[in-house]
C-alpha positions in Angstrom: 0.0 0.0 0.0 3.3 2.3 0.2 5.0 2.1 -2.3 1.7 2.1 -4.6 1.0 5.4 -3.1 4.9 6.3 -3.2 4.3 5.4 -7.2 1.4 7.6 -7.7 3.3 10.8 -6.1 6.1 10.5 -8.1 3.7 10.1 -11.0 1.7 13.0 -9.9 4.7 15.1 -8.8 6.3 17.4 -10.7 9.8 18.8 -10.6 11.5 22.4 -10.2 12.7 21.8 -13.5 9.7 20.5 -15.4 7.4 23.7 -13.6 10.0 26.2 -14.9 9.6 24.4 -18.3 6.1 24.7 -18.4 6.2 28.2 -17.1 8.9 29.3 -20.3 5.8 27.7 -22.9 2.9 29.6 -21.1 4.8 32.7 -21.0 6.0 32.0 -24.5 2.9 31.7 -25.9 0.8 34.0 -24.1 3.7 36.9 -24.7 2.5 37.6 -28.1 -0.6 38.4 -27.1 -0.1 41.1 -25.0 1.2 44.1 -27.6 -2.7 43.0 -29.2 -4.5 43.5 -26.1 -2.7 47.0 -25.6 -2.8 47.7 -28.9 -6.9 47.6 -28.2 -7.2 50.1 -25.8 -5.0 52.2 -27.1 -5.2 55.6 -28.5 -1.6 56.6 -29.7 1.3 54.5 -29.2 4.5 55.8 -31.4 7.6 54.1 -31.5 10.6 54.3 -28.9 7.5 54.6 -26.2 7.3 51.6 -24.0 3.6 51.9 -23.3 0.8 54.1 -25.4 0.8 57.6 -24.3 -3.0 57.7 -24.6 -6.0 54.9 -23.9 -9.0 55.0 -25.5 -11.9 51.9 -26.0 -12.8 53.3 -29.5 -11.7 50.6 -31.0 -13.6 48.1 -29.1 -16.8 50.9 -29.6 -16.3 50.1 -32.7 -16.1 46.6 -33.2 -18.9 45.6 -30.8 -20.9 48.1 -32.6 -23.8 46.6 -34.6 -23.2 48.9 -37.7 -19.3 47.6 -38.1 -18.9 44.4 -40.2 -17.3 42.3 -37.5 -19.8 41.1 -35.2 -21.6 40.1 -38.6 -18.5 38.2 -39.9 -17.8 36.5 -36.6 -21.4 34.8 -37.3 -20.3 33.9 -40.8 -16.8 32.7 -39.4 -18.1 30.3 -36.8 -21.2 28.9 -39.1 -18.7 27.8 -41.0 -16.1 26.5 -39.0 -18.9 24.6 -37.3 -20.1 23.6 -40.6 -16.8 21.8 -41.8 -16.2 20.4 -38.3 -19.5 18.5 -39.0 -18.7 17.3 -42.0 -15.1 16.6 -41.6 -16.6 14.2 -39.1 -18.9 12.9 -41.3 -16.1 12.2 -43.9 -13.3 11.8 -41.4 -14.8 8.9 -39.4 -15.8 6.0 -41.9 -12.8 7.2 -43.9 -10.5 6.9 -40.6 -12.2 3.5 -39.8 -11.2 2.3 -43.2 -7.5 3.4 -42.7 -7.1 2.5 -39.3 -8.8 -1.1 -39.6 -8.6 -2.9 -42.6 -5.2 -3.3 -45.0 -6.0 -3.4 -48.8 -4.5 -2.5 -52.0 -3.3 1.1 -52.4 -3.7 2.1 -49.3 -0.3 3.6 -49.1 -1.4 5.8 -52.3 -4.7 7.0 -51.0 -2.7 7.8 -47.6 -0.6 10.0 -49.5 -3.3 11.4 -51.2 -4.8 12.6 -48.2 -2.1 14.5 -47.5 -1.5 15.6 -50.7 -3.5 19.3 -49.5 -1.2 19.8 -46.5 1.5 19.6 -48.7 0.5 22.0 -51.9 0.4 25.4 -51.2 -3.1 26.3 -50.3 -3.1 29.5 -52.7 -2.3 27.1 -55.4 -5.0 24.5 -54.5 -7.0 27.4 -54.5 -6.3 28.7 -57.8 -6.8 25.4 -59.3 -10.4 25.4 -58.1 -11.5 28.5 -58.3 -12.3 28.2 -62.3 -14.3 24.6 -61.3 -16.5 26.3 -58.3 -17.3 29.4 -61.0 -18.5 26.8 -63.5 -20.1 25.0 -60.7 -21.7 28.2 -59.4 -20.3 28.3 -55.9 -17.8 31.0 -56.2 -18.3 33.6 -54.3 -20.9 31.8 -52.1 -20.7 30.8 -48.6 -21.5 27.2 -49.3 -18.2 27.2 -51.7 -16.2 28.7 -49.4 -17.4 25.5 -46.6 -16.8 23.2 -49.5 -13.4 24.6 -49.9 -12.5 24.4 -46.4 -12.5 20.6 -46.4 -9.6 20.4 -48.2 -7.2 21.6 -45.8 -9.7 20.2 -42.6 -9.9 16.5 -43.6 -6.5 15.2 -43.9 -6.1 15.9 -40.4 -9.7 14.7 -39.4 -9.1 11.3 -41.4 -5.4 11.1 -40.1 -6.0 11.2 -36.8 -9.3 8.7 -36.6 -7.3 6.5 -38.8 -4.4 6.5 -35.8 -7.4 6.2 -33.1 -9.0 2.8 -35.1 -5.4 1.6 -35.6 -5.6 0.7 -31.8 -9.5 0.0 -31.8 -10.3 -3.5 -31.4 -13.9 -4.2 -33.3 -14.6 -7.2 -31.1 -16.1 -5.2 -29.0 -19.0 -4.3 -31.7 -19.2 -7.7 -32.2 -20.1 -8.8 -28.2 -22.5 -5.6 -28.2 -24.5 -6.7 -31.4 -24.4 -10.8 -30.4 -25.9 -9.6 -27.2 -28.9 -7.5 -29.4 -27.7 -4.2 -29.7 -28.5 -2.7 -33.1 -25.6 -1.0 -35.2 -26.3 2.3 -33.7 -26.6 1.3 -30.7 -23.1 -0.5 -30.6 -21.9 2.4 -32.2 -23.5 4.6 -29.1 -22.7 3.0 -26.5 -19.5 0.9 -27.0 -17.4 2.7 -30.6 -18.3 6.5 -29.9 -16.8 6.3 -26.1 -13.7 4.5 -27.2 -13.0 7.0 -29.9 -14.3 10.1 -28.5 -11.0 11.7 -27.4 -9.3 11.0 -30.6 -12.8 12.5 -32.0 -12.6 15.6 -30.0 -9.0 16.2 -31.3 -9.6 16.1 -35.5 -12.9 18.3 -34.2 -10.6 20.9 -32.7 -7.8 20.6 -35.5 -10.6 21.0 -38.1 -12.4 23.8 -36.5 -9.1 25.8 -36.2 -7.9 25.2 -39.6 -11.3 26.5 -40.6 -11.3 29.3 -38.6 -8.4 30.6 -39.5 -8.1 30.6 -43.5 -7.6 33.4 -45.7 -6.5 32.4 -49.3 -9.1 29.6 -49.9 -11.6 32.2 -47.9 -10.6 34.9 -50.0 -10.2 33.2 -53.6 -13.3 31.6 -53.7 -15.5 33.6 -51.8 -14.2 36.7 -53.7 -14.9 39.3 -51.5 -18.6 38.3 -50.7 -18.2 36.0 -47.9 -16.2 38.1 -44.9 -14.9 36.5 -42.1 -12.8 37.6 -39.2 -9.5 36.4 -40.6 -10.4 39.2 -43.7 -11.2 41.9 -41.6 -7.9 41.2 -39.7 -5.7 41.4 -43.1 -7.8 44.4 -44.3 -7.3 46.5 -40.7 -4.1 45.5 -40.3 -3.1 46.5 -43.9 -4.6 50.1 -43.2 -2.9 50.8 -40.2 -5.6 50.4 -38.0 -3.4 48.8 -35.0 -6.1 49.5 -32.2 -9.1 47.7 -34.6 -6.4 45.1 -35.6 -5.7 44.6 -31.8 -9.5 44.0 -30.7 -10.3 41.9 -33.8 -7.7 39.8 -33.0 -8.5 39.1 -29.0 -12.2 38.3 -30.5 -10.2 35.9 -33.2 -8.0 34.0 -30.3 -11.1 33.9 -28.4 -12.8 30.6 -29.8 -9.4 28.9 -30.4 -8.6 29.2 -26.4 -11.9 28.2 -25.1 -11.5 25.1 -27.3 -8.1 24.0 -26.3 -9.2 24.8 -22.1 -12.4 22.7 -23.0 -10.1 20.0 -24.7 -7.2 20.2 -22.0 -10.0 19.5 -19.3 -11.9 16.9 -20.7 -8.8 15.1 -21.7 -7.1 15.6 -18.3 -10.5 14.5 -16.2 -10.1 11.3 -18.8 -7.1 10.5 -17.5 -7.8 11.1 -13.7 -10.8 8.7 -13.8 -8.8 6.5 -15.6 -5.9 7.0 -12.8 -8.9 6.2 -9.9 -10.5 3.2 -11.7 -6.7 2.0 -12.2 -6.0 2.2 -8.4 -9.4 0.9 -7.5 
């Protein structure tokens, strides 16, 4: 009984050197963010001053304000993040099944294919389509610009179910149906709880990727579909630091709450696992 719970402290435990490592990542990260959130309350802030010599929340007046286009193209950026997260999964998980269970010829070449968008340059991928969705009649639509998204969104929705079935054992299905479950309801209550972090991780990377694109968004919606990430270029451009700094704490904002939701649910995983395991 000591020394199991001498184990689980030194599991638990963490050392000077590892807290001072984590510390150097969070500040490393989070450093970048703070010229954007001054930048947002500021009013004039001239180079070789430290700090703005003026504050002002006009920028923040502005953006929250229902006659500016950002509040508008925050709706449009997160219908259609959500919308390619949804079918990303939708793609992602029989696809990902396929790759992570079975072996058959050219598996190796539709693997590569897969990855074949992360490795093109998205402006050319775009390029290359944009003629096709005009023809098609999608340019410059919002449903062409979610279409488009998948590109980028699916390798890594298919790539990582396919490394989550890798270690799946189907037999499971198998007891759950022999026992009179139907196919959903194997799929309920025994596949979705086995996959579901692996699920929640090609979510978040395909959410992100969509949220933040700017050549596909740009090429094919053409100037019709505005999202936050066109604002940002466009203000940004101008010289509009103290808009560019506000739009860009409302564009981090999604992203974070994502990876704090993601961090938690993953962590509370892996403390009930931690219980059941010393149970």
């Amino acid at each position: 009984m000591q020394e199991r719970t001498h184990i689980v402290r030194s599991k638990n435990g963490l050392s000077p050197l590892v807290w001072l490592s984590l510390a150097l990542l969070v500040t490393w990260l989070v450093l970048p963010l703070v010229p954007l959130a001054v930048w947002s309350v500021s009013r004039s802030w001239f180079f070789p001053d430290i700090a703005p010599s003026a504050y002002s929340l006009r920028a923040w007046e502005y953006v929250l304000s229902p006659t500016s286009e950002v509040l508008p193209a925050l709706g449009t950026t997160l219908i259609i993040a959500l919308g390619v997260t949804i079918l990303s999964i939708l793609i992602g998980l029989p696809a990902g099944r396929a790759l992570g269970l079975y072996r058959f010829r050219g598996k190796a070449l539709i693997e590569l294919l897969i990855l074949a968008p992360t490795i093109v340059p998205g402006i050319a991928v775009a390029l290359g389509l944009h003629v096709v969705f005009l023809k098609a009649g999608l340019a410059g639509t919002m449903s062409g610009v979610l279409i488009v998204h998948l590109i980028p969104t699916l390798p890594y929705m298919v790539l990582v179910m396919a490394g989550v079935f890798a270690n799946y054992n189907p037999d499971a299905e198998a007891q759950a149906r022999s026992l009179g479950a139907n196919r959903l309801q194997a799929f309920r209550y025994v596949t979705l709880p086995a996959i579901l972090p692996g699920l929640l991780i090609g979510s978040l990377f395909a959410f992100l990727v969509s949220w933040s694109q700017y050549i596909l968004t740009l090429l094919i919606g053409g100037g019709r579909v505005v999202t936050l990430p066109l604002l940002l270029f466009n203000f940004a451009s101008a010289g509009r630091n103290d808009i560019t700094g506000a739009i860009g704490m409302i564009y981090i904002l999604p992203g974070m709450i994502l990876l704090v939701f993601a961090a938690r649910y993953m962590s509370g995983r892996n403390q009930a696992y931690t219980a059941t395991g010393q149970i």
